[in-house]
N, C-alpha and C positions, 0 to 999 in steps of 0.2 A: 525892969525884969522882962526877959523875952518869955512870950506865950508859950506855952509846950504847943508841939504843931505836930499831927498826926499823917503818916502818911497813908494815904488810901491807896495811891495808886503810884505808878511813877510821875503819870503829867498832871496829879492832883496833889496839893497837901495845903489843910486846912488845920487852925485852930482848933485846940482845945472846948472854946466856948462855942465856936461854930461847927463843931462833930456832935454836941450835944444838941446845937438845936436842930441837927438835919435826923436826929436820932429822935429828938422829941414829933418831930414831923412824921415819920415814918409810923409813931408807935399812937400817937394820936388819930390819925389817918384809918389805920388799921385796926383802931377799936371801933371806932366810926361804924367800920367794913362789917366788923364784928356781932353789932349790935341791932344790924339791918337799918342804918340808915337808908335812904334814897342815894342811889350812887348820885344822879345828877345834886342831890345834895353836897355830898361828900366831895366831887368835882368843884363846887364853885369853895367850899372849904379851904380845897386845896389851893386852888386860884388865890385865894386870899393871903391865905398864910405865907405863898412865896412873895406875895409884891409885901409885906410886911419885912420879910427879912433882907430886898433889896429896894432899897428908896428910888421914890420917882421912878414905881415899873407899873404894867399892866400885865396879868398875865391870862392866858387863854389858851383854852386845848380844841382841837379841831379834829375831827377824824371822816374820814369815808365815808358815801350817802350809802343806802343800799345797794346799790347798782354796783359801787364801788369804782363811778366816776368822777367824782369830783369831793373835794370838801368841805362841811360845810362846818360852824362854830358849835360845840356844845357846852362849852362853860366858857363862862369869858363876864365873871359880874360886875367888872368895874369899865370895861368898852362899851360905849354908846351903841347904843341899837340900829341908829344911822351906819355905823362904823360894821357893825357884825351882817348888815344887809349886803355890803358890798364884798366882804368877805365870803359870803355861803358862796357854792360855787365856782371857788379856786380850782382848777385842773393842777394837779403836781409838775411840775416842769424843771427843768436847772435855770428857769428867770421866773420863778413864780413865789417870789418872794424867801426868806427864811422856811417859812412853814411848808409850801408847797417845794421847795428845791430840800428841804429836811426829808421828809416823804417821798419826793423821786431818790435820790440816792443811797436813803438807809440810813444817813450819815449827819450827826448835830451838824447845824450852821451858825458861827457866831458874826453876825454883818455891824460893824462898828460903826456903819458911816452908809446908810440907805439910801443918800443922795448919790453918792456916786459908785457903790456896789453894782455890779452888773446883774447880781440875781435879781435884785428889787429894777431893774430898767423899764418891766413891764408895766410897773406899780406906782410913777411916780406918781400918779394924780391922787392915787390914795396918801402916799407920804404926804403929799401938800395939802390933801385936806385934812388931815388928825393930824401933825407935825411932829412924825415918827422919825425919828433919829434915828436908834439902834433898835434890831431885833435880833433875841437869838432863840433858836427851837431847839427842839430834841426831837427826833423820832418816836413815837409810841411804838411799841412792837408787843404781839402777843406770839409770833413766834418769830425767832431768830431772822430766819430768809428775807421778811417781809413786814413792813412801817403801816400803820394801821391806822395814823394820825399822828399827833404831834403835840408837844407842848412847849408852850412859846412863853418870853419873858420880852418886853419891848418897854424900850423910853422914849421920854420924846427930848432928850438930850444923844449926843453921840459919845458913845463908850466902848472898851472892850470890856469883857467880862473876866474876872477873878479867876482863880481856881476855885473858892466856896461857890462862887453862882455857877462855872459848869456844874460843879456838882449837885449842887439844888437842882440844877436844871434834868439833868440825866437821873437823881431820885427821883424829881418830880413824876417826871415821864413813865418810868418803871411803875411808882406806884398806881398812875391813869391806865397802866396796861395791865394790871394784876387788877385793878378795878373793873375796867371795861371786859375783862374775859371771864370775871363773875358773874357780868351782868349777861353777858351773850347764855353763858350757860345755864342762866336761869332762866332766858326767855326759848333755850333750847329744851329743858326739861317742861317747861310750858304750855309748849308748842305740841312735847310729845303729848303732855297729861290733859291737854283740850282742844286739840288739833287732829283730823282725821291724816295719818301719814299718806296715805295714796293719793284723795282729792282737793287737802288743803283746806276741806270746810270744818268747818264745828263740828267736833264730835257728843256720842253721849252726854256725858259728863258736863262741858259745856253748854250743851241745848239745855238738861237738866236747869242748872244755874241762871239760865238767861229767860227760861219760862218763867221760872219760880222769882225773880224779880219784876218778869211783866205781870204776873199777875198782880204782883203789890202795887204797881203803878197800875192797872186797872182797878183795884180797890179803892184806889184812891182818887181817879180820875172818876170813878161810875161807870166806865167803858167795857167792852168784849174785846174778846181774841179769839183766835183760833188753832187748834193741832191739825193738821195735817200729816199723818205718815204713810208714803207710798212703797209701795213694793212691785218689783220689776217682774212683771208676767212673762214666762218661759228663758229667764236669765239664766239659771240652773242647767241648762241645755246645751248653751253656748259654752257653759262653764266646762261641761262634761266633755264636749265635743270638741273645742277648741284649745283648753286648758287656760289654767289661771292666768295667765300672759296676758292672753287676748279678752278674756274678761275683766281684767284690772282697768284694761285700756275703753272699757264698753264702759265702764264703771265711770271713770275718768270722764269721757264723753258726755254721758247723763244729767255729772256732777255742773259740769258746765253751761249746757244747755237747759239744767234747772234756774242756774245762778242768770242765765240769762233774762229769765221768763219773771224774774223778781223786782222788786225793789228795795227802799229802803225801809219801808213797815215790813221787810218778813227777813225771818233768818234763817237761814239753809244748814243742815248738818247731815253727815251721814251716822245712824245709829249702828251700824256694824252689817256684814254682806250686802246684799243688794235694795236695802232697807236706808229711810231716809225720809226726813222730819221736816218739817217748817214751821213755823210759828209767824201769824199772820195778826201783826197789830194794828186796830186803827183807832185811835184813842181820840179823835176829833170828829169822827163818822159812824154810822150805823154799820155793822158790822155785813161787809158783801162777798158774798167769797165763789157764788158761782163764776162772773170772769175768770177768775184765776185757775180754778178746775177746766175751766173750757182752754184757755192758754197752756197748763199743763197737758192734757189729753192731745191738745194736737200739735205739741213736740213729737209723738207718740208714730202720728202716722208715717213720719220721714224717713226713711233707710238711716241705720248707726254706718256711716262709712268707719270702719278700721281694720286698719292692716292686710287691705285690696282685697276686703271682707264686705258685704255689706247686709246688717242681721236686721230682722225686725223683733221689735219688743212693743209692748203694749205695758199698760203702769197699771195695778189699782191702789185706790183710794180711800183710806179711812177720816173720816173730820169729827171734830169735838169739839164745842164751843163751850167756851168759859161767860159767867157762871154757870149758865145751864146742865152742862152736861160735867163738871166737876168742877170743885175752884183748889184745886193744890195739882204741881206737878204730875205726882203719882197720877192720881185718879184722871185726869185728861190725857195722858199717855197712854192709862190702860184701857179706855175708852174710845180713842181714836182705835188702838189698834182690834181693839174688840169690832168695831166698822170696818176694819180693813179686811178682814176676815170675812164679814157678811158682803163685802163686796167681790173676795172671790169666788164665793159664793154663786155670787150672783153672774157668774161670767167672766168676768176680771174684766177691766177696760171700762172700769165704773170707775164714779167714788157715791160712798155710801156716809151718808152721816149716823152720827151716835142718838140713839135711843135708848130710853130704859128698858125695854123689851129686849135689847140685847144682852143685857147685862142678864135678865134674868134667864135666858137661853144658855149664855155661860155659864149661868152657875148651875143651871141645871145639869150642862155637860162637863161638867167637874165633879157634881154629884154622882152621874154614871160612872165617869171612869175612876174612880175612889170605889164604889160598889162592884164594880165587874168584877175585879181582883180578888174579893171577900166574895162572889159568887160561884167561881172555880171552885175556892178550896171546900164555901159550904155547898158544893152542889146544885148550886139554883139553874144551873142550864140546863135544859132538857133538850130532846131533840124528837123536832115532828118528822112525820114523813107523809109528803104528797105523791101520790101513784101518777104512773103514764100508762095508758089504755091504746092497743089497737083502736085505732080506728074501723076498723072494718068488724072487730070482732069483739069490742067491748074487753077484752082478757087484757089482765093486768102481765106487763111486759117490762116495767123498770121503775121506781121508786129514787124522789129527790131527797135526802136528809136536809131537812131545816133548822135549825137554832131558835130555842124559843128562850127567855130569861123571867123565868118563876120569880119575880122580886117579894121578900116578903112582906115590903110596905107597899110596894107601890101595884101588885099583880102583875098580870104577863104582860111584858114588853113585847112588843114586835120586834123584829132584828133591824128594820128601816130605821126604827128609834135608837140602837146601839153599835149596829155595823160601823156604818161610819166614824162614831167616833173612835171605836175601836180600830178602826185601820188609820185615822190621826195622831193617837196616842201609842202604836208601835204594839198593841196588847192581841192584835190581830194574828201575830204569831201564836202563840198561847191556847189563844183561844181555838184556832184553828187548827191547833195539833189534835184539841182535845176531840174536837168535833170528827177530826179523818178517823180518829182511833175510834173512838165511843160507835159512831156510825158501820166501820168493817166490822166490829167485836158482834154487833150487833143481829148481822147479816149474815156472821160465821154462826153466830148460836143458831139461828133459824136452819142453814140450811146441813151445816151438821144435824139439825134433827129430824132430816126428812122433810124439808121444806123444797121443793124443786127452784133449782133457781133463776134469778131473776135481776136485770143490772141496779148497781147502786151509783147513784147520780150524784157528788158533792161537791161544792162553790169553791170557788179557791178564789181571793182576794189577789189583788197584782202586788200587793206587799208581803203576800206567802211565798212568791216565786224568785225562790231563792236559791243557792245549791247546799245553801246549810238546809233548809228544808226539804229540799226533794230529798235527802237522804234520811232524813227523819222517817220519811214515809216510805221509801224504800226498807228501810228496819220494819216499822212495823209491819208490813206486808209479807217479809220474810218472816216473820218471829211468829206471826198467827198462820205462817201455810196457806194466805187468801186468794181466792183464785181470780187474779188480778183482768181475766179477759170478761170478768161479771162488774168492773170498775172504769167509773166512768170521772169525769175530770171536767166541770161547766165551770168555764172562764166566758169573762163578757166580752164583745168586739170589741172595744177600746183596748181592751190589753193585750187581749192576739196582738196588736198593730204594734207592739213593742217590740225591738228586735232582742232586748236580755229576754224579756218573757219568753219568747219565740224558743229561745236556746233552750230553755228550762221546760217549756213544754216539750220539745222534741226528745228530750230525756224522759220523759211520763213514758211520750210513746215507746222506744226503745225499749221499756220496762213492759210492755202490753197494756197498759192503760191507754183507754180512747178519751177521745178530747172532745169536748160539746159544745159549740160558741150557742153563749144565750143572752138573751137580748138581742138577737139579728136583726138587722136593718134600722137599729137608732146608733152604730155608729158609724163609721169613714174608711171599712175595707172596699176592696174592686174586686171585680172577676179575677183580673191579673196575681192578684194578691191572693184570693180563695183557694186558687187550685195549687200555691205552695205550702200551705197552711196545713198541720196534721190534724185534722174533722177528719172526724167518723160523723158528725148530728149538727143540724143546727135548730136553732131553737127559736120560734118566729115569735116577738117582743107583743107583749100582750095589746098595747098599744093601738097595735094593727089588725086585733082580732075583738075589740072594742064595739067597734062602730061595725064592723066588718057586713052585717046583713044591709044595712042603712047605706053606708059610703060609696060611691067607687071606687074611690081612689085609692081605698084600702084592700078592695077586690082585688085592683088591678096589684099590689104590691104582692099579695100574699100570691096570687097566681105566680109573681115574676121571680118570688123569692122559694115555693118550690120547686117552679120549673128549671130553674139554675143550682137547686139542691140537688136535684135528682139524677140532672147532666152533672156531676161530678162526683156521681155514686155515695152520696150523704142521705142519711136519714132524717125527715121532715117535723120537726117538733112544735105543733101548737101550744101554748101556756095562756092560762086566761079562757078559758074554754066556759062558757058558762049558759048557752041556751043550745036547746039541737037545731035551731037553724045556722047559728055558726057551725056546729058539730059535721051538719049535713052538706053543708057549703065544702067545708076540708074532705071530705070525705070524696066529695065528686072531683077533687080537686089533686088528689091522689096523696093526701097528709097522710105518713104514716104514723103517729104517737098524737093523742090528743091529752092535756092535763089542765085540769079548774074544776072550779065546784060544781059542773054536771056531775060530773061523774065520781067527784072524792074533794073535799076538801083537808088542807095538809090535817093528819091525826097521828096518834100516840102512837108508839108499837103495838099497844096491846091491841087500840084497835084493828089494828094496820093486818093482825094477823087475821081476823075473822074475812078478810078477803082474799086468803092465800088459795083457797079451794078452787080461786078463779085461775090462778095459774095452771 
């Protein structure tokens, strides 16, 4: 009885019994796939089950190294290791055997007779030592264009091959290519979910997992580690200024020259913007880590060359040693970067390690700004106000609103205590609308009632100066009828020196409000700068009015800083005023506003009124 014989193709047709077993191959294979074996499992699986269905074979799949120069073996379980060593590193050629001439041209090779085939001429010394006969490949492809590897069936008899073995041979191959382009795509979903895309290091997610493992290998060794996360001082700038292009490439740079500065006890990741982790094991040694802060830091001082750019940046530094200072992922993460903070703190271009003092500093500035919020609505701000006094005549001539916070557990806050955090936590708007309002409302009742007037002086933070806010204040200015040339606008020197600030002040002016740098001379304006700047006052930084009878060199400042007030038609403002021989000194000295506790320390309204007579 003749076999029923199936046609697949036209230059194929196999048997009945053998359609079944390339059908059982295929569908075996592909639960394999299914069930999450190990492709390289699944791979030598296959290898096997073909030299089973033709005798006397070896079979082997080889594909592209990374590079995607050359070939080396990756299943092949029945060829000698001797054999697969001379194999790695096949270049594809049209004399590079079956497998490498399968992969140059695209196209199966079946060589009946490797002694005297011209593709095998380069290879005899390999034929002679394994005594290969016949080989024939198949191209692996995962996409049509282009051969990705190969799978090969070789005896060490000479034969040609069947129609059933092409066709094992070209299923085989199909199913190494449906194989191998699951596995690429799994190490490409990988790659995205623990791989930073821009600089290639370990991301979050990753750092996470690889902490949280060293620490159990320090548990168990008895050893330390260390967190390390740094943050890129004045990155932000370049960012704004140059745009994200040229900061990916800055980023990029960093990332490198971090990777340089390491070894193989620390793991580099970037945790997301300019933000970036290490993890610093030494499970054999006493835990040392200043070196490495010192080799970090002076990456730091080199110019970033990119893109015929060349930026300076500075890093700081937060650290958290394990057990010490936490023993779980979490808690060493959020303890490094709790230090990283006290290091900007601190200047930046530090690193600062983790102590419990910080933690308790956090938690207390979590506590404030969880309470500010609930102190708007219940009213706990109040607002002081400290007088400014001629100097020459003692008569009260303008008035600063201060912010005070009535807590009702904790008593009055200073604003030193909550300013800041409130201009960290974005709550600074808020609170600063209420303050411009509360403060005009306040100065409208007085002089609607006969009170002669007098200028009102209030702070504006560099995170109010915005254009959504100056119109905020423009409303209310218009909506109360206030008579905006009795308002005054005290920004510090460091924000004058902003050019967005600059815009939004010069919109105050426009409006008739004057502008008052205060804190003069503890920041980094020039003369060149002063006289473009819209002052009407400046305001001499207590600082300097301290020591001022005792020092010279605080003499010599405060003479320099109103003799250059005065050449540019500005009004001279002391703050910190507190014995009359300071008083008397400003006074010979031609200060025209003096303000501190000689004369008024900040008080209530209510009190504030029993000094209006002075007006």
């Amino acid at each position: 009885m003749t076999p029923h014989v199936i046609s697949l193709s036209p230059e194929y047709s196999v048997t009945t019994e053998q359609a079944e077993k390339l059908l059982r191959l295929q569908r075996e294979t592909l639960e394999q796939v299914a069930l999450g074996v190990d492709y390289r499992e699944i791979l030598d699986s296959l290898c096997k089950t073909a030299e089973q269905m033709v005798s006397d074979s070896l079979a082997s799949i080889m594909v592209y190294d990374d590079t995607g120069s050359f070939l080396t073996v990756l299943a092949a379980p029945s060829i000698p290791p001797v054999a697969i060593e001379v194999l790695n590193g096949l270049v594809p050629s049209e004399h590079a055997g079956s497998c490498g001439t399968a992969v140059h041209s695209n196209q199966p090779q079946y060589v009946t007779d490797t002694r005297t085939d011209r593709r095998w001429c380069d290879l005899q010394s390999f034929v002679d030592s394994f005594s290969i006969g016949a080989c024939w490949s198949c191209p692996i492809k995962i996409k049509k264009d282009k051969a990705m590897g190969s799978f090969a069936l070789s005896s060490f008899e000479k034969r040609a091959p069947s129609a059933f073995y092409k066709q094992l041979l070209e299923i085989s191959a199909h199913i190494a290519g449906i194989i191998l382009k699951r596995q690429q795509e799994e190490q490409s979903f990988q790659k995205l979910a623990y791989y930073d895309a821009l600089t290639g290091l370990a991301n979050r997610t990753s750092f996470n997992s690889q902490l949280s493992l060293a620490i159990e290998r320090a548990v168990a060794q008895n050893s330390q580690l260390a967190v390390f996360i740094l943050d890129l001082d004045g990155f932000k700038d370049i960012n704004d200024a140059q745009g994200r292009n040229i900061g990916d490439m800055v980023l990029k740079w960093v990332a490198a020259k971090l990777q340089s500065a390491l070894t193989e006890a620390h793991i580099l990741a970037r945790l997301g913007g300019d933000e970036f982790a290490i993890l610093v094991k030494y499970p054999d040694k006493p835990l040392t880590i200043e070196p490495l802060v010192s080799r970090i830091l002076a990456l730091f001082k080199q110019k970033i060359p990119v893109a015929q750019h060349e930026f300076s940046l500075s890093t700081s530094i937060g650290i958290s040693v394990f057990p010490d200072d936490g023993q779980s992922a979490q808690n060493l993460l959020r303890n490094a970067d709790t230090a990283l903070h006290e290091a900007k703190k601190s200047g930046r271009n530090c690193a600062k390690s983790y102590n419990e003092k910080l933690t308790h500093l956090v938690r207390r500035k979590m506590d404030l700004m969880t309470d500010m919020r609930a102190a708007l609505i219940n009213a706990d701000f109040i607002l002081y106000y400290q007088p400014q006094f001629c100097q020459k005549t003692n008569k009260l001539l303008a008035i600063e609103a201060l912010v005070r916070w009535q807590h009702p557990e904790k008593g009055l806050i200073p604003p030193n205590d909550f300013i800041p955090i409130a201009e960290q936590s974005g709550f600074i708007n808020e609170l600063g609308l209420w303050i411009f309002t509360e403060a005009c409302q306040q100065c409208k009742k007085w002089w609607d009632s006969g009170v002669p007037y007098f200028s009102l002086a209030i702070n504006l933070s560099v995170k109010q100066l915005n254009a959504e806010n100056m119109q905020k204040f423009e409303d209310i200015l218009i909506g109360m009828n206030f008579p905006v040339q009795n308002l005054e606008i005290e920004v510090t020197e460091s924000l004058v020196m902003h050019q967005e600030s600059l815009h939004e002040l010069k919109k105050l002016e426009a409006m008739g409000i004057r502008i008052s740098m205060d804190d003069f001379g503890t920041g980094h304006s020039s003369l060149a700068q002063l006289k473009n700047l819209p002052l009407s006052k400046l305001k001499i930084d207590r600082s300097f009015i301290k020591d001022l009878t005792n020092n010279e060199n605080d003499k010599v400042i405060v003479k320099t800083i109103i003799a250059m007030g005065r050449s540019f038609g500005l009004k001279i403002v002391a703050e910190g005023v507190e014995t009359v021989e300071q008083q008397e000194f400003l006074v010979e000295q031609g200060c025209d506003l003096i303000q501190g506790y000689l004369l008024s320390r900040p008080i209530p309204p209510e009190e504030l009124e029993n000094l209006f007579d002075q007006l």
